[in-house]
N, CA, C and O atoms as a GROMACS GRO file, in nm:
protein
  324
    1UNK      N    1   0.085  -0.117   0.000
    1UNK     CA    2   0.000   0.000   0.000
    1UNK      C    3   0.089   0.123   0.000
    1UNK      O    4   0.195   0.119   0.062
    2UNK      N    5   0.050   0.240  -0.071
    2UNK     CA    6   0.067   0.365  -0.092
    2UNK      C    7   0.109   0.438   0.039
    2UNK      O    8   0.011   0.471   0.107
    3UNK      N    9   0.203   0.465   0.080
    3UNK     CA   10   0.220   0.550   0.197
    3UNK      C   11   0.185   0.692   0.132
    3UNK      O   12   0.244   0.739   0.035
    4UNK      N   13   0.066   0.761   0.208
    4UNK     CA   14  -0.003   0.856   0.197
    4UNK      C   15   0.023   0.923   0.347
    4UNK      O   16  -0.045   0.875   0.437
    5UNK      N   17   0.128   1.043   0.387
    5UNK     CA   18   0.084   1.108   0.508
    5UNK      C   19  -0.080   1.172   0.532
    5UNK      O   20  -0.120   1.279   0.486
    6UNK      N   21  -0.162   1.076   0.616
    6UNK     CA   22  -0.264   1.109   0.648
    6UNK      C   23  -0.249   1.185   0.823
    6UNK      O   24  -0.332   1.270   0.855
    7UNK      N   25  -0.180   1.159   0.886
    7UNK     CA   26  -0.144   1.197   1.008
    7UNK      C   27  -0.031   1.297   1.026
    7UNK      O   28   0.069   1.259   0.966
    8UNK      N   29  -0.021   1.373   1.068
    8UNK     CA   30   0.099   1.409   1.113
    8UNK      C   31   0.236   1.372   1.240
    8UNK      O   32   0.257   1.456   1.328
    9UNK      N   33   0.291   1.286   1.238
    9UNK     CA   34   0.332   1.216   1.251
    9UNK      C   35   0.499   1.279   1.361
    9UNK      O   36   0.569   1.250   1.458
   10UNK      N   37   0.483   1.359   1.272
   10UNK     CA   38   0.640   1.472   1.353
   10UNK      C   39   0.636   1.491   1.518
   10UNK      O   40   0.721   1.475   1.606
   11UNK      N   41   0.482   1.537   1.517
   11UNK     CA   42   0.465   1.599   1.691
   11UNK      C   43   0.514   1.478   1.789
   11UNK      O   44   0.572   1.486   1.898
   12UNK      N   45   0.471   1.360   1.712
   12UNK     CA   46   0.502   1.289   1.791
   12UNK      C   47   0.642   1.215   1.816
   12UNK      O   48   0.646   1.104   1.867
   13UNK      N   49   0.746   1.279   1.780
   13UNK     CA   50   0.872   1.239   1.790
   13UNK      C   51   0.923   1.344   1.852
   13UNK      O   52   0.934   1.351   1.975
   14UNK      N   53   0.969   1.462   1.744
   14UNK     CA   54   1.015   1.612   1.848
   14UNK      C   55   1.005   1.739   1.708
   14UNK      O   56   0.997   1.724   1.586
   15UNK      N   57   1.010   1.864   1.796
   15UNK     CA   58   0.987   1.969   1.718
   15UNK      C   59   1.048   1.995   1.618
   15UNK      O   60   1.144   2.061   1.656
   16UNK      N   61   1.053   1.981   1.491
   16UNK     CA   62   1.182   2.069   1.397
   16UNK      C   63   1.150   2.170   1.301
   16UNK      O   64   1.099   2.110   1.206
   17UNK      N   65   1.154   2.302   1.276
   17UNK     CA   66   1.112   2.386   1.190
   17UNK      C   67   1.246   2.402   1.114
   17UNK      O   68   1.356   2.439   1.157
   18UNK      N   69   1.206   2.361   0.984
   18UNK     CA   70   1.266   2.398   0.880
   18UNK      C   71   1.335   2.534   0.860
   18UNK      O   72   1.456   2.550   0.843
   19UNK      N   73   1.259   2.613   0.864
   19UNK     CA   74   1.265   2.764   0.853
   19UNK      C   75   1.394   2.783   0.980
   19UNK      O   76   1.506   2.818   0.942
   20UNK      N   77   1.370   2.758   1.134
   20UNK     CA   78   1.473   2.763   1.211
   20UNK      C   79   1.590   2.720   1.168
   20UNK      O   80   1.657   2.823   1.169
   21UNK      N   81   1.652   2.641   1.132
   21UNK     CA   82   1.771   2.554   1.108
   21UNK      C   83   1.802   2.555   1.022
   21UNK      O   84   1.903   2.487   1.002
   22UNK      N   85   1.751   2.620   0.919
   22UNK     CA   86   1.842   2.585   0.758
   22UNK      C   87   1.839   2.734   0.709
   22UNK      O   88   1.731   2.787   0.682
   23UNK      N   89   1.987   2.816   0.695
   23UNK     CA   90   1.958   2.920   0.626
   23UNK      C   91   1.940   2.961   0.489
   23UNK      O   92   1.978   2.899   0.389
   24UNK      N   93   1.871   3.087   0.494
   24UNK     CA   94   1.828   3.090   0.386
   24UNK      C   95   1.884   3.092   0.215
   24UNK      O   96   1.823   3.090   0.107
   25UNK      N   97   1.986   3.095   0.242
   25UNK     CA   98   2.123   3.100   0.141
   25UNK      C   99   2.086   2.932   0.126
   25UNK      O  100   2.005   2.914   0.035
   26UNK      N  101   2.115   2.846   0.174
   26UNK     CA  102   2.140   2.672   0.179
   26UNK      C  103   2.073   2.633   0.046
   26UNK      O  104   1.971   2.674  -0.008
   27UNK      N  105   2.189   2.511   0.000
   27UNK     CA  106   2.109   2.424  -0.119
   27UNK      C  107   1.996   2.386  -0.118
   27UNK      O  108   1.919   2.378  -0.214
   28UNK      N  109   1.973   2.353   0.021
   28UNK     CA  110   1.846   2.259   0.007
   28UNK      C  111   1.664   2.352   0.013
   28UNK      O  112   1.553   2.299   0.015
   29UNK      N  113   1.698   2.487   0.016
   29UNK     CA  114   1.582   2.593  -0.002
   29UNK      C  115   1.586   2.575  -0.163
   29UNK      O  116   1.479   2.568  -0.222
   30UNK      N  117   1.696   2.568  -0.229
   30UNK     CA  118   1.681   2.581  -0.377
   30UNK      C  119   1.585   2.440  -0.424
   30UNK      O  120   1.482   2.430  -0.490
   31UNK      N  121   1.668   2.345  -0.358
   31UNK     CA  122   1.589   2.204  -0.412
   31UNK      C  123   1.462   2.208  -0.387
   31UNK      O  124   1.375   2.171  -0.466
   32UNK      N  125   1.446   2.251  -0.277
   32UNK     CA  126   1.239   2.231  -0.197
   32UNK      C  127   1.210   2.365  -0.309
   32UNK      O  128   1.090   2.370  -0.331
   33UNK      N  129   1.288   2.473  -0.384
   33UNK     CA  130   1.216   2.544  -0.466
   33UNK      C  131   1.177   2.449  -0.629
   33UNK      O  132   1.067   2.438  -0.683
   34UNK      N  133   1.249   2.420  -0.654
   34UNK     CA  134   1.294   2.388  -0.794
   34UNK      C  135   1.237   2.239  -0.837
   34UNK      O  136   1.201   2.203  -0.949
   35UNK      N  137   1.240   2.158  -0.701
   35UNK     CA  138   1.214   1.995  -0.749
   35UNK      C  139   0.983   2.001  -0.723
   35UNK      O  140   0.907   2.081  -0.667
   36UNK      N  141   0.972   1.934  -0.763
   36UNK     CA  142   0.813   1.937  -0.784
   36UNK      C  143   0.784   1.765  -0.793
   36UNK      O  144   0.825   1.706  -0.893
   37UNK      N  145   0.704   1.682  -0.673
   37UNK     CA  146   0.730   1.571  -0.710
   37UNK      C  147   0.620   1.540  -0.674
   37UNK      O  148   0.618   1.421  -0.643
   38UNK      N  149   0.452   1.628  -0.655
   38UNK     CA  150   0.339   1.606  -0.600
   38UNK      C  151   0.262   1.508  -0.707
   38UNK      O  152   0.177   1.427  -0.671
   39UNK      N  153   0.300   1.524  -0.830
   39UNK     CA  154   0.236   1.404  -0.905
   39UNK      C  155   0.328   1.249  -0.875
   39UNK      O  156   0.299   1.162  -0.957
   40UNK      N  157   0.387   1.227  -0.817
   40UNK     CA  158   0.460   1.127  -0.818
   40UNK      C  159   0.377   1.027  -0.753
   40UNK      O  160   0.367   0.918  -0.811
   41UNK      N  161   0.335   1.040  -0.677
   41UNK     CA  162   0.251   0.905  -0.636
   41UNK      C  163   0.098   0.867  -0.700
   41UNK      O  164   0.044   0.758  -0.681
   42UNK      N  165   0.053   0.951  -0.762
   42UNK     CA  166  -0.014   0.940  -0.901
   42UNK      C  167   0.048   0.852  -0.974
   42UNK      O  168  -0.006   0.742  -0.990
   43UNK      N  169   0.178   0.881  -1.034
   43UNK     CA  170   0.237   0.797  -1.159
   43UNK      C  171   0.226   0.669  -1.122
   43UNK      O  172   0.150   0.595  -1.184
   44UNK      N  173   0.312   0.615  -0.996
   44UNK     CA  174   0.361   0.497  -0.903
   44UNK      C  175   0.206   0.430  -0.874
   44UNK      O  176   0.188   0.310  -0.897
   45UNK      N  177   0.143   0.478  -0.844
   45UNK     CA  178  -0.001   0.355  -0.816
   45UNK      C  179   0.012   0.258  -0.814
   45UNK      O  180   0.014   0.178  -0.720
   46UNK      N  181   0.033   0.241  -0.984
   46UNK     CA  182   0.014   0.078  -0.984
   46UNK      C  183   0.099  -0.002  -0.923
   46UNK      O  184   0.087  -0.123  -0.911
   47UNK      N  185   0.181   0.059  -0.885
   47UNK     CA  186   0.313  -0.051  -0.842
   47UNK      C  187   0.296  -0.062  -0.678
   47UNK      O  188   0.378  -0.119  -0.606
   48UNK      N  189   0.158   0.009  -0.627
   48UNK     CA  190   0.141  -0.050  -0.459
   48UNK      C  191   0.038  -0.140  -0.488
   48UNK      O  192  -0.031  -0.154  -0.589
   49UNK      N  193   0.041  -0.202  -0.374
   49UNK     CA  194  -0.052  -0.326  -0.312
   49UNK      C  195  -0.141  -0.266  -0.216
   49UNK      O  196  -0.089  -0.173  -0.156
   50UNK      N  197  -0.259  -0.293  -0.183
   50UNK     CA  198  -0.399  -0.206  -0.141
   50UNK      C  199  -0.382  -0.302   0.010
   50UNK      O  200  -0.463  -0.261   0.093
   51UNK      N  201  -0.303  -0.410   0.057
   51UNK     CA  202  -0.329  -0.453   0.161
   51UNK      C  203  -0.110  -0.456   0.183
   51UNK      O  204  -0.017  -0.438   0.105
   52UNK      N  205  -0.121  -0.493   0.349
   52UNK     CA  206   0.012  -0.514   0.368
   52UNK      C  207   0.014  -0.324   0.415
   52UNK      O  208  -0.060  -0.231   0.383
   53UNK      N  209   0.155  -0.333   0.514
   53UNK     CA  210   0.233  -0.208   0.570
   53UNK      C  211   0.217  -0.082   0.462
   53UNK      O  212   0.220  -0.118   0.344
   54UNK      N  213   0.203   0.029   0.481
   54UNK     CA  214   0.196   0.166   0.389
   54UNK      C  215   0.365   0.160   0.386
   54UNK      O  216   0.426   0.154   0.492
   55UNK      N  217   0.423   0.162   0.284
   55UNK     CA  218   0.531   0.213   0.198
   55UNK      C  219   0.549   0.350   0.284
   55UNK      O  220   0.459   0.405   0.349
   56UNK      N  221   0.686   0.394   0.270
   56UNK     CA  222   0.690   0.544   0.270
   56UNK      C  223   0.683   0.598   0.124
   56UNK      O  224   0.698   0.547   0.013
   57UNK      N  225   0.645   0.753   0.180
   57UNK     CA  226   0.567   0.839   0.072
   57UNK      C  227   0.672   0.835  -0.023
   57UNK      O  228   0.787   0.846   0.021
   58UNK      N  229   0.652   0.819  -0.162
   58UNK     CA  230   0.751   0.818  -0.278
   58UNK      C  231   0.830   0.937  -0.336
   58UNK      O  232   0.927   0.940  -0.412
   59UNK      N  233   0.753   1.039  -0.271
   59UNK     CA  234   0.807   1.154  -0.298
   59UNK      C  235   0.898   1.180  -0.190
   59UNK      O  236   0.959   1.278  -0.231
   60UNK      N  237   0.935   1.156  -0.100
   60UNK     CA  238   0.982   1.147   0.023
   60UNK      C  239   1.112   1.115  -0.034
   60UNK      O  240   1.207   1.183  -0.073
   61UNK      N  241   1.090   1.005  -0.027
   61UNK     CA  242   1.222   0.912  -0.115
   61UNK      C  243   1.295   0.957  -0.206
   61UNK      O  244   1.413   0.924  -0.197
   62UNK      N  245   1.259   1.041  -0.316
   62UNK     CA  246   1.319   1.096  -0.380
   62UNK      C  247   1.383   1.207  -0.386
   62UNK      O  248   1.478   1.225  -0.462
   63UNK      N  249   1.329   1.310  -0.290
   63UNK     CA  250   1.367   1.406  -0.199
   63UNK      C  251   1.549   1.378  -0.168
   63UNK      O  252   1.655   1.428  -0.204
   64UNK      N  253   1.488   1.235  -0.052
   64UNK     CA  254   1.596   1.252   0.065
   64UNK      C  255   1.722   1.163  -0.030
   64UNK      O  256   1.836   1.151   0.013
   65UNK      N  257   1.673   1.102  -0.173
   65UNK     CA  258   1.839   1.063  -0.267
   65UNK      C  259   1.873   1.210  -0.320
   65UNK      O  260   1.989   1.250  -0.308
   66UNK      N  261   1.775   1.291  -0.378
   66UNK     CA  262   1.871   1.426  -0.411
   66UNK      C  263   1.908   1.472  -0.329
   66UNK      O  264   2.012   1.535  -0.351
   67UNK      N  265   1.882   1.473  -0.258
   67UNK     CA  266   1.933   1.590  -0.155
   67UNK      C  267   2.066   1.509  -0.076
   67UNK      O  268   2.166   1.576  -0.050
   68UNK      N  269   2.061   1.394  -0.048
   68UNK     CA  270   2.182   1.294  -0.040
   68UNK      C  271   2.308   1.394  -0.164
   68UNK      O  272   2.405   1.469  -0.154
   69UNK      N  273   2.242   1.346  -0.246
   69UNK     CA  274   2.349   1.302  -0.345
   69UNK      C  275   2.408   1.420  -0.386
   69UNK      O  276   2.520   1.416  -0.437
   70UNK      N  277   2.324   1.571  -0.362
   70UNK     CA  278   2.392   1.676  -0.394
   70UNK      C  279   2.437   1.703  -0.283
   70UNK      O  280   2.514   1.790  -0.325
   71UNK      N  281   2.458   1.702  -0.151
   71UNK     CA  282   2.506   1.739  -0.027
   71UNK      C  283   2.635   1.643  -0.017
   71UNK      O  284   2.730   1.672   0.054
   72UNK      N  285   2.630   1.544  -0.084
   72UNK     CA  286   2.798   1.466  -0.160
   72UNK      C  287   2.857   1.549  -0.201
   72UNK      O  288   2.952   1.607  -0.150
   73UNK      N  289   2.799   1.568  -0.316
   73UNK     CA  290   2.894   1.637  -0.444
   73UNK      C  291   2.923   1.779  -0.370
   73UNK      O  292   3.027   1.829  -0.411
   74UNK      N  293   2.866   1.844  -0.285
   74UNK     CA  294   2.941   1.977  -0.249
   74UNK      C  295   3.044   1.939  -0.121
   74UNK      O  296   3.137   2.008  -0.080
   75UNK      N  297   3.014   1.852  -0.088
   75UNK     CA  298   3.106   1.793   0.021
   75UNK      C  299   3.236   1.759  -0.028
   75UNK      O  300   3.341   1.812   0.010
   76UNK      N  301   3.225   1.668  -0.112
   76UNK     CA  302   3.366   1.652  -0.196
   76UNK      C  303   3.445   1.762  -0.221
   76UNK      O  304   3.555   1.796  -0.176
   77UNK      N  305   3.339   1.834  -0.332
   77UNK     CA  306   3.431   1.985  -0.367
   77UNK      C  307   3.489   2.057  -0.240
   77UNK      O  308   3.585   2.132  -0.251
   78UNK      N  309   3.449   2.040  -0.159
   78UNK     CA  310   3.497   2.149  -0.008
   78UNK      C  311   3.648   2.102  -0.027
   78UNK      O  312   3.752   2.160  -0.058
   79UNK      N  313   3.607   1.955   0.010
   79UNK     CA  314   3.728   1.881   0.040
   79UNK      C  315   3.877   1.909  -0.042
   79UNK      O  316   3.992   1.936  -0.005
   80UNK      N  317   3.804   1.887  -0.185
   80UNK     CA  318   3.910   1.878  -0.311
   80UNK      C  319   3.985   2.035  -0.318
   80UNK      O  320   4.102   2.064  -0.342
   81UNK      N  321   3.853   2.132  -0.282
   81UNK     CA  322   3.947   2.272  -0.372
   81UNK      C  323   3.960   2.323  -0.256
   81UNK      O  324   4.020   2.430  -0.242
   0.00000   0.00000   0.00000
């Protein structure tokens, strides 16, 4: 099954505001501007099962590999130059 956030789920772990902790200069304001992935679990459908554990959200997922993978690549460069 489709992991769909129907709950909010955060309160119940601990507080984190985005806006607090990440300044506004940071890569990752550009990515949450630029990447658009609200049709994505539209596309994916068919590929969940309607019974069994909710999946995490697919857009989620794809999020947290870009944002992986470009927070590499500037990491490296620090390193290299």
């Amino acid at each position: 099954m489709m992991g769909e956030r129907l709950v909010i789920q955060e309160s119940l772990l601990y507080a984190f505001c985005f806006e607090d902790h990440v300044p506004s200069d940071h890569l990752l304001r550009s990515i949450d501007r630029f990447v658009d992935c609200s049709d994505l679990r539209q596309h994916l459908a068919g590929f969940y099962s309607s019974t069994g554990r909710p999946s995490v959200d697919p857009e989620l997922i794809i999020r947290m590999l870009l944002i992986g993978y470009c927070l590499r690549l500037c990491d490296t460069n620090r390193r290299e130059g």
